[in-house]
Z-matrix of the N, CA and C atoms (Angstrom, degrees):
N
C 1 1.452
C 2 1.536 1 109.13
N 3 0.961 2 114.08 1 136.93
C 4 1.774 3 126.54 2 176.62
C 5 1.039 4 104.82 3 -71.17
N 6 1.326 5 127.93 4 139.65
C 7 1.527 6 140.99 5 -171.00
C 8 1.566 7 92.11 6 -114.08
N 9 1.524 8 127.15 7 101.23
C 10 1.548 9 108.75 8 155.21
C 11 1.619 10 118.44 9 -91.25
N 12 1.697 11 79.97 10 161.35
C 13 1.753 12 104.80 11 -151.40
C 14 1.707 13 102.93 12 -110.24
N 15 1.412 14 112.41 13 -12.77
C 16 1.546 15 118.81 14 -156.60
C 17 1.813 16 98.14 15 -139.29
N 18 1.396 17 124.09 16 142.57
C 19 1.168 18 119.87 17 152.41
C 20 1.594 19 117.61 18 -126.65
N 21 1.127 20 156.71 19 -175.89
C 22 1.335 21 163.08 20 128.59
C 23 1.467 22 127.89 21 -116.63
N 24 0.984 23 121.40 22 152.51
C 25 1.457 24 138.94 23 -176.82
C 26 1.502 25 112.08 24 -134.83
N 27 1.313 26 113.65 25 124.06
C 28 1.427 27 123.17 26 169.19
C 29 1.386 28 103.53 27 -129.41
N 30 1.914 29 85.24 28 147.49
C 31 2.029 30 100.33 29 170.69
C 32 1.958 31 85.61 30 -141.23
N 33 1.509 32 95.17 31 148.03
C 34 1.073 33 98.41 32 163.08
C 35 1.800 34 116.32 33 -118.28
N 36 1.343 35 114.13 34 160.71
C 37 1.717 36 112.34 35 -168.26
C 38 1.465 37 98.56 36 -149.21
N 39 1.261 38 83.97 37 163.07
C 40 1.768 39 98.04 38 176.67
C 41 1.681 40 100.62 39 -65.95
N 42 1.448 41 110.87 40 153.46
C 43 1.456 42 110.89 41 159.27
C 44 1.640 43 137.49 42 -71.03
N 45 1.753 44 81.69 43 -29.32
C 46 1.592 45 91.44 44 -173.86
C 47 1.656 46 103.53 45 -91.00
N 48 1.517 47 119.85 46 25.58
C 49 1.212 48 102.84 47 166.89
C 50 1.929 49 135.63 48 -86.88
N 51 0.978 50 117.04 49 139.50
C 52 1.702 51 103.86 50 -159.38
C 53 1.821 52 105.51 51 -37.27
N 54 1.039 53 88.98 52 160.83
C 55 1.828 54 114.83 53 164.40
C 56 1.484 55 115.10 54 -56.80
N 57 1.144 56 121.21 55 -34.42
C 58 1.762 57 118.98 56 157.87
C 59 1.140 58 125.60 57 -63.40
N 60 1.098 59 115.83 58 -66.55
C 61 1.799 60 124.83 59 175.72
C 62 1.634 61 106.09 60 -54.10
N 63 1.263 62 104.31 61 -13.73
C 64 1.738 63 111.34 62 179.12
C 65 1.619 64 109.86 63 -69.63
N 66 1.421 65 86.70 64 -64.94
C 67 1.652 66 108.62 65 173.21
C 68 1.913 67 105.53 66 -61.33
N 69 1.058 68 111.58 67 -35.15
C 70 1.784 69 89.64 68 -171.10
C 71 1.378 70 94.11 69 -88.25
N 72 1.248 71 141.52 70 -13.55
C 73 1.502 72 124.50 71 156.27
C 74 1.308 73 141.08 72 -59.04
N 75 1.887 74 92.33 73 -29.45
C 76 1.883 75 109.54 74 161.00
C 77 1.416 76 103.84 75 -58.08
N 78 1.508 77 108.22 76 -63.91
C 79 1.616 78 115.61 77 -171.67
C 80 1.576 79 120.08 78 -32.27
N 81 1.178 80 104.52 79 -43.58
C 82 1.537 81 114.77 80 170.53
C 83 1.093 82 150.87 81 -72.67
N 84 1.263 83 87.89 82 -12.55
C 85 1.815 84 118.46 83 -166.07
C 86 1.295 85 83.87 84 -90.57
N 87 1.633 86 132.17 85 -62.92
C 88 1.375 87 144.01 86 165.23
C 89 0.934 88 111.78 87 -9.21
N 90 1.480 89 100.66 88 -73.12
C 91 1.780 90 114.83 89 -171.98
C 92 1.892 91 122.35 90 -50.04
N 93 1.687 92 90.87 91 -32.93
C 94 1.757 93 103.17 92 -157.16
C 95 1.903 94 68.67 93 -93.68
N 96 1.027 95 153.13 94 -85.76
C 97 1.309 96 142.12 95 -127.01
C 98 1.949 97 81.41 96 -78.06
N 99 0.924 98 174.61 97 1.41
C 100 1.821 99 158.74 98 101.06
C 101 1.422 100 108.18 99 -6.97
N 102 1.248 101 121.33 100 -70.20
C 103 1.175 102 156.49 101 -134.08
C 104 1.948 103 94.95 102 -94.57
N 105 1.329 104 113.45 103 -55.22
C 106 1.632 105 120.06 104 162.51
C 107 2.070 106 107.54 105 -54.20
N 108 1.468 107 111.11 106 -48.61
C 109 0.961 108 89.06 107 -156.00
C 110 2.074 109 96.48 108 -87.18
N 111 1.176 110 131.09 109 -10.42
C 112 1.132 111 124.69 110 160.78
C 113 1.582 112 123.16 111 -51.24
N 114 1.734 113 105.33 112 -39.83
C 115 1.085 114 107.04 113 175.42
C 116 1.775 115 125.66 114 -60.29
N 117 0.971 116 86.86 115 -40.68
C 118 1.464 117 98.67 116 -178.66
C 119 1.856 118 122.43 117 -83.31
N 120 1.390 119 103.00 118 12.00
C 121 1.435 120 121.53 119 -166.91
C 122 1.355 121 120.79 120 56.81
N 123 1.816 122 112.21 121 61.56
C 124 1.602 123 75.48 122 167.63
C 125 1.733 124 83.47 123 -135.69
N 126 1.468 125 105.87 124 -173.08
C 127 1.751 126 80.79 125 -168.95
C 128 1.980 127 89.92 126 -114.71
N 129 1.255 128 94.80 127 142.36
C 130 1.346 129 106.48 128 176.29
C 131 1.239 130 149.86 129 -47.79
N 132 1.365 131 107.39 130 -39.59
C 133 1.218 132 138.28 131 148.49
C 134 1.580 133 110.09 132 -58.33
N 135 1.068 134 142.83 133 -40.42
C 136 1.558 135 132.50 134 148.87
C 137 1.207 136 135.61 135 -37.64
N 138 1.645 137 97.42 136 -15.41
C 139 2.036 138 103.03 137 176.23
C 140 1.301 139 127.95 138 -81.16
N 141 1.226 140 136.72 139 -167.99
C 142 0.828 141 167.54 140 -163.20
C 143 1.586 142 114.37 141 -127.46
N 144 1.062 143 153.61 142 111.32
C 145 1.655 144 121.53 143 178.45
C 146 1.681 145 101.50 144 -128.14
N 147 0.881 146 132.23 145 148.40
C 148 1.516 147 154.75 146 160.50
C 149 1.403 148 133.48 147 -124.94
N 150 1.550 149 107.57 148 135.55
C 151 1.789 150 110.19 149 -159.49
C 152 1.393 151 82.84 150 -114.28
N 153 1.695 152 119.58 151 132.22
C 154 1.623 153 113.03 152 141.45
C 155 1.666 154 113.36 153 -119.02
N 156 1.252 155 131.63 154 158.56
C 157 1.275 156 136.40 155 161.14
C 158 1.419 157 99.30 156 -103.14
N 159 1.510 158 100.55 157 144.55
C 160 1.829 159 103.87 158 151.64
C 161 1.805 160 111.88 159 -136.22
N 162 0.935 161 97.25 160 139.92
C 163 1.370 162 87.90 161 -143.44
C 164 1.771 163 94.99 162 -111.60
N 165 1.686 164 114.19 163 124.49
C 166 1.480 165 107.45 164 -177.04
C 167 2.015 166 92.90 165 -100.55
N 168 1.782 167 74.49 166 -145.83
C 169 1.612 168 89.71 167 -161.39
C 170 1.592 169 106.00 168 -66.24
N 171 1.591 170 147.59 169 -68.89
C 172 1.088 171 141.94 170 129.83
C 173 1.434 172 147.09 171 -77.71
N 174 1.323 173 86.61 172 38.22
C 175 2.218 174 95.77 173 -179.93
C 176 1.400 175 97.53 174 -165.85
N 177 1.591 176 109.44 175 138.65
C 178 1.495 177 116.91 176 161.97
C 179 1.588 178 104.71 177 -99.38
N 180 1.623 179 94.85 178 150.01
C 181 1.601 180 95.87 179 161.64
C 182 1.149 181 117.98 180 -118.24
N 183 1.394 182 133.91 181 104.05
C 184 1.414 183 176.67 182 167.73
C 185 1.870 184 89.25 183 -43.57
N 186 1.218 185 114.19 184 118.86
C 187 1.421 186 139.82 185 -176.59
C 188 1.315 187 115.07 186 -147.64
N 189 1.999 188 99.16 187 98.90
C 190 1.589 189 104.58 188 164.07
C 191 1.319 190 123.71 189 -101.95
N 192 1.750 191 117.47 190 139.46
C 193 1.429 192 98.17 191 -166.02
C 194 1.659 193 98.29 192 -136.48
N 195 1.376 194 110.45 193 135.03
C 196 1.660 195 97.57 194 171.28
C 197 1.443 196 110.97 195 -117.26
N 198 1.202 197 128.63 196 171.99
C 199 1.359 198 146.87 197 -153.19
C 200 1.532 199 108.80 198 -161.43
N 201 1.697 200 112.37 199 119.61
C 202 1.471 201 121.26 200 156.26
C 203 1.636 202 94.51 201 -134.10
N 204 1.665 203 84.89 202 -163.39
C 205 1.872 204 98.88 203 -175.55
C 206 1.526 205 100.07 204 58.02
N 207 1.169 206 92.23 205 -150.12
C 208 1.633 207 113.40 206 -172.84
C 209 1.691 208 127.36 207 -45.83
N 210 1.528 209 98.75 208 -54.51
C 211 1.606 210 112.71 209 158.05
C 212 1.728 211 123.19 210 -44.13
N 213 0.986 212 102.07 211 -48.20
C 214 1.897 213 121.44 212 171.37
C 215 1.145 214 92.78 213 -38.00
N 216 1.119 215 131.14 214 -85.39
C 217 1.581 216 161.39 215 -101.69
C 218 1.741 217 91.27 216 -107.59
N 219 1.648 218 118.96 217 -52.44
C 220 1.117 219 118.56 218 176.09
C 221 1.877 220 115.27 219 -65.92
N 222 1.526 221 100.22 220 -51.57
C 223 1.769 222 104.28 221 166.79
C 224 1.143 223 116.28 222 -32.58
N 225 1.588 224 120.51 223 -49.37
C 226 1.719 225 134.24 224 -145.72
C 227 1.584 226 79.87 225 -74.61
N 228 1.576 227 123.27 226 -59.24
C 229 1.471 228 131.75 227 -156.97
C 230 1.554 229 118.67 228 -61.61
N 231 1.544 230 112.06 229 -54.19
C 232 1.391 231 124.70 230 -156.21
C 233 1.801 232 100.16 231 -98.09
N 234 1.707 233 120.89 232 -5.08
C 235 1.401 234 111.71 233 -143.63
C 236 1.730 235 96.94 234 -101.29
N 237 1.441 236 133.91 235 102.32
C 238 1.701 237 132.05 236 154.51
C 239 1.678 238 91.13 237 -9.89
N 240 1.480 239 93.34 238 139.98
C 241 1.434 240 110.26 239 162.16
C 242 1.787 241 109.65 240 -52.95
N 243 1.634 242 124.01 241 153.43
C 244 1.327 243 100.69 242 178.53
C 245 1.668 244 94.28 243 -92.33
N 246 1.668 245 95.06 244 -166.30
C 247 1.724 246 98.94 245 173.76
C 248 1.937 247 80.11 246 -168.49
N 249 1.725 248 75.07 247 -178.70
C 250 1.831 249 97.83 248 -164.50
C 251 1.554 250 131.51 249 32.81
N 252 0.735 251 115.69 250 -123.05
C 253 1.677 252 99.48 251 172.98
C 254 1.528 253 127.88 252 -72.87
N 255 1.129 254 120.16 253 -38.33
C 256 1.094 255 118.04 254 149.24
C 257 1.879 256 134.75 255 -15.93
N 258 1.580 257 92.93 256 -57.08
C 259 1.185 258 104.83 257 -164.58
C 260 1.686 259 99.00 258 -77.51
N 261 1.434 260 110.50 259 -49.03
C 262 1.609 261 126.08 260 167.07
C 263 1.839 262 119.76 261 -38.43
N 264 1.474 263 101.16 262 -39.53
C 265 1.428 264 110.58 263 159.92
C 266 1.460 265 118.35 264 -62.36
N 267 1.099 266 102.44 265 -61.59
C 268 2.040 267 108.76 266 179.09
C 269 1.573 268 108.38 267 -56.90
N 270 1.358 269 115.52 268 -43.54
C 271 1.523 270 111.67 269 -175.47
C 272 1.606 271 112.40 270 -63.31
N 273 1.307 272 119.52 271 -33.04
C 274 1.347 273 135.85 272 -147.93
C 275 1.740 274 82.92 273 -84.86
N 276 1.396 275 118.18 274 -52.36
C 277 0.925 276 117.82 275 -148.25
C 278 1.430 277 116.60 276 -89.21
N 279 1.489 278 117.22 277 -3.53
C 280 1.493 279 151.21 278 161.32
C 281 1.163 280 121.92 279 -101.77
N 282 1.425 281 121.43 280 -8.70
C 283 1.552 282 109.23 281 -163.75
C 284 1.805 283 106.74 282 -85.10
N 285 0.955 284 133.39 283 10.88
C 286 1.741 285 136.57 284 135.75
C 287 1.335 286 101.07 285 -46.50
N 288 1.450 287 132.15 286 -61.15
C 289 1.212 288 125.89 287 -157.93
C 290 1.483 289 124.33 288 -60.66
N 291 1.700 290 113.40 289 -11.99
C 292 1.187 291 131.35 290 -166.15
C 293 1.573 292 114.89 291 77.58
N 294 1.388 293 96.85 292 170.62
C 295 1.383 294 102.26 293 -164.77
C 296 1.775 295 118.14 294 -68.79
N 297 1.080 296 101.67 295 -46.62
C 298 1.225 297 106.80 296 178.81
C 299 1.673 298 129.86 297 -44.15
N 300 1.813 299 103.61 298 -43.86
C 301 1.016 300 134.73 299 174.75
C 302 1.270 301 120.31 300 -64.16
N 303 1.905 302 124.92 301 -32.01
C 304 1.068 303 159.42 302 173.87
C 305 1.216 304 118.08 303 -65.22
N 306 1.528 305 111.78 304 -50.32
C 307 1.486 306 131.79 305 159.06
C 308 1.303 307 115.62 306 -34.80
N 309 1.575 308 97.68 307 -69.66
C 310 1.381 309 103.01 308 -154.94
C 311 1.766 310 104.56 309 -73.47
N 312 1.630 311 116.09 310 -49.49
C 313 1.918 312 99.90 311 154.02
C 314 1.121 313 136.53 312 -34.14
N 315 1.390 314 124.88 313 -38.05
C 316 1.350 315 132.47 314 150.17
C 317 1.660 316 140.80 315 -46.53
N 318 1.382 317 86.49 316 -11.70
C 319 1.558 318 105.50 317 -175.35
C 320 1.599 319 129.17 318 70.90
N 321 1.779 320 98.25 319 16.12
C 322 1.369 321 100.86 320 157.01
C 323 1.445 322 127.41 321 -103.73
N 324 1.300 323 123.80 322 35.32
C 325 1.474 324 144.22 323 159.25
C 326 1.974 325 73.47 324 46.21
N 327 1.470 326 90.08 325 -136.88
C 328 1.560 327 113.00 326 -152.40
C 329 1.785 328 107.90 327 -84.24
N 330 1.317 329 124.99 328 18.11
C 331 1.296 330 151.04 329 -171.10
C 332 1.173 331 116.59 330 -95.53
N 333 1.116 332 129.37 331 41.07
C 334 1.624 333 149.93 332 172.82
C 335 1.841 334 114.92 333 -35.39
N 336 1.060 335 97.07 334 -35.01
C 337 1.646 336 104.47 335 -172.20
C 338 1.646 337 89.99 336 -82.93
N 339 1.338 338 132.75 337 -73.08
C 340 1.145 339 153.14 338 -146.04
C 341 2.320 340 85.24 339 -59.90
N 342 1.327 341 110.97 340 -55.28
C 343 1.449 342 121.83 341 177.80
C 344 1.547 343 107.92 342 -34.86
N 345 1.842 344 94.75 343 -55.71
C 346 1.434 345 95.86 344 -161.51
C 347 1.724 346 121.02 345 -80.35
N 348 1.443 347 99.25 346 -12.07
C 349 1.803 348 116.84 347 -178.93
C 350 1.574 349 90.23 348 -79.34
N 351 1.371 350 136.25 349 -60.88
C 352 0.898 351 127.09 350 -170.57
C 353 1.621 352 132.81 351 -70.64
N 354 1.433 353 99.88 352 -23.49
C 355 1.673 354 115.87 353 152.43
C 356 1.535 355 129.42 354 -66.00
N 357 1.430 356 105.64 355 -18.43
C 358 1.519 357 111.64 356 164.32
C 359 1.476 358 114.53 357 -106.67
N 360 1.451 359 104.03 358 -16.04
C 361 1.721 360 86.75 359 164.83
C 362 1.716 361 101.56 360 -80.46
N 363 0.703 362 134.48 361 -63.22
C 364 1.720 363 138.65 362 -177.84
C 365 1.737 364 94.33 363 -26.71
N 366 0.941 365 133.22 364 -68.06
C 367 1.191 366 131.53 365 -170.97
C 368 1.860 367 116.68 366 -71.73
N 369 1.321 368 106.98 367 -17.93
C 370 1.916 369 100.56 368 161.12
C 371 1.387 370 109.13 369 -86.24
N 372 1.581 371 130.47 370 -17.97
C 373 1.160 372 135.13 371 167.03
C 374 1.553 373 101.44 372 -48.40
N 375 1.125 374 109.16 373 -68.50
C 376 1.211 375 106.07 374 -148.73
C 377 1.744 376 103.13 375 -107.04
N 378 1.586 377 114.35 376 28.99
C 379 1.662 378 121.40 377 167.05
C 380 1.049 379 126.58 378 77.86
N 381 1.556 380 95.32 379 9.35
C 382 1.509 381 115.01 380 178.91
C 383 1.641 382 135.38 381 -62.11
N 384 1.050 383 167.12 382 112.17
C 385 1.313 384 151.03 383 158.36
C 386 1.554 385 131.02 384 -56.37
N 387 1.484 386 98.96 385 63.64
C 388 1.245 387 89.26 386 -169.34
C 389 1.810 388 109.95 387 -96.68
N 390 1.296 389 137.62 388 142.39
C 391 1.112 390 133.02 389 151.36
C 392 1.478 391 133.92 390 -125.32
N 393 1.357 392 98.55 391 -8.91
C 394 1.249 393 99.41 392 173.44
C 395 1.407 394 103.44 393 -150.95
N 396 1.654 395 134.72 394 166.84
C 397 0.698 396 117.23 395 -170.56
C 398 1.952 397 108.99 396 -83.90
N 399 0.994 398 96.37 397 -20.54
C 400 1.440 399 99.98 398 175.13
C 401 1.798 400 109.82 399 -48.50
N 402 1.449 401 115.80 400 -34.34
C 403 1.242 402 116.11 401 169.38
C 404 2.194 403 129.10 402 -51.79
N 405 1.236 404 87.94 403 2.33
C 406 1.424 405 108.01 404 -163.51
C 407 1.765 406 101.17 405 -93.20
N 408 1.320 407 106.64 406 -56.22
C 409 1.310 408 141.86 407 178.91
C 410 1.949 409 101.61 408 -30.54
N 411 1.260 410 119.26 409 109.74
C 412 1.933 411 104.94 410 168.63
C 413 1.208 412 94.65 411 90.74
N 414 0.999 413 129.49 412 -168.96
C 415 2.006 414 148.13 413 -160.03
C 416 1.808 415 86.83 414 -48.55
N 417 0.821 416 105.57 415 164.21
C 418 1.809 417 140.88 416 164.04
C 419 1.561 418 94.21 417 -63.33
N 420 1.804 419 102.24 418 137.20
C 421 1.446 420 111.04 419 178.77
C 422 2.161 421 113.28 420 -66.77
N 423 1.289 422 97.10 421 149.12
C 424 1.253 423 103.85 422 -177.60
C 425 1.423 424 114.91 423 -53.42
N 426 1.134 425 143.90 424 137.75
C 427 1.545 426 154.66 425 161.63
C 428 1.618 427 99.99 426 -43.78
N 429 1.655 428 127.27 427 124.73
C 430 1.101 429 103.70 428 168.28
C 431 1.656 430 112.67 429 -96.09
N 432 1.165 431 139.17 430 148.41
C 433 1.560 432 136.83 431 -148.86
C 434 1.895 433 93.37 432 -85.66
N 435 1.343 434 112.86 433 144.74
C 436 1.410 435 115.52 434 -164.38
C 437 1.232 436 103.97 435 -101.72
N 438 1.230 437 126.72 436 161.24
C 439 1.695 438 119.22 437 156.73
C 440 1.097 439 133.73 438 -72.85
N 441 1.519 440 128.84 439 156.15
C 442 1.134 441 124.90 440 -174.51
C 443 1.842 442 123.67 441 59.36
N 444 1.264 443 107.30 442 27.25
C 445 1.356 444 99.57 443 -165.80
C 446 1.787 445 101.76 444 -140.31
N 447 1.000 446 121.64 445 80.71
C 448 1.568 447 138.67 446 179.41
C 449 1.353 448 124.88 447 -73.87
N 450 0.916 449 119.17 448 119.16
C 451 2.128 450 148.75 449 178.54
C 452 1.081 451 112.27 450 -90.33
N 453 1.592 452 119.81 451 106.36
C 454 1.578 453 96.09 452 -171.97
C 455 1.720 454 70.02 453 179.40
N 456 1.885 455 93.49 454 147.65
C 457 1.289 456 109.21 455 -161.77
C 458 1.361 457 104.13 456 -79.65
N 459 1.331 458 126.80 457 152.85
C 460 1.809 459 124.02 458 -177.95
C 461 1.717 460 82.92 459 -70.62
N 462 1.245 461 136.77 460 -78.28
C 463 1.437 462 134.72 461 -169.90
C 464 1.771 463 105.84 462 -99.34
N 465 1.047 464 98.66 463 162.94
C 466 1.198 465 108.61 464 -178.61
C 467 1.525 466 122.05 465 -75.65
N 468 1.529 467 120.34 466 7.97
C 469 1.557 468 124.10 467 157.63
C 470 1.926 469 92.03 468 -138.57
N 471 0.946 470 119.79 469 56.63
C 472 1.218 471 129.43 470 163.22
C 473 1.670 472 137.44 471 -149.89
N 474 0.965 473 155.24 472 101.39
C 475 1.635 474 143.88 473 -156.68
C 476 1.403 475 87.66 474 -99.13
């Protein structure tokens, strides 16, 4: 009998749907791929997890995938360090585990400095506030406000 080592979950969504309903669709996906791998006995906290998007003409399809056993072990070995969102996904989604632990899912083995430069560039990429990883931990990091870039209603009961 084949022992699997890896599962995935995909949903696909409109693009133009807000940034909340974005995030409570991650949240869930989370929850249902926890919740799959309990079912099936393995313990969750033993995985591995990885986010990809691929993104068509109006809808991305959002792909979560975790990995223990054998797959783990091969990911940990053969896998480029991640970066940009990617990496912001894996940290976010490990950062209970602590940093160290975070690292090394991330594919910076025992390279803590190199983790954390590249976890704060990933996060000014993309306007993030990140400084620590503890910043990951609870709601999504704050937006940091950009320059030159003004919010302000066309009329005064209109945005």
């Amino acid at each position: 009998m084949v022992e699997h080592t890896q599962a995935h979950l995909s949903r696909t969504i409109e693009s133009s749907l807000p940034n909340s309903v974005k995030e409570k669709t991650k949240r869930q996906m989370e929850y249902y791929m926890g919740a799959k791998l309990i079912e099936i006995g393995i313990d969750r906290k033993s995985a591995i997890y990885r986010w990809s998007v691929e993104k068509q003409e109006n809808s991305e399809t959002w792909t979560y995938s975790a990995y223990w056993g054998d797959s783990k072990e091969k990911l940990s070995r053969i896998a480029p360090p991640l970066i940009g969102a990617e990496l912001i996904d894996c940290a976010r989604a490990n950062a209970s585990e602590g940093v160290e632990k975070t690292a090394m899912l991330s594919g910076y083995g025992q390279d803590l400095n190199s983790f954390r430069q590249a976890l704060q560039e990933a996060g000014a990429e993309m306007g993030l506030a990140i400084e620590s990883l503890k910043d990951l931990l609870g709601p999504p990091p704050s937006l940091k406000p950009r320059k030159n870039i003004e919010i302000a209603p066309e009329t005064p009961n209109t945005l």
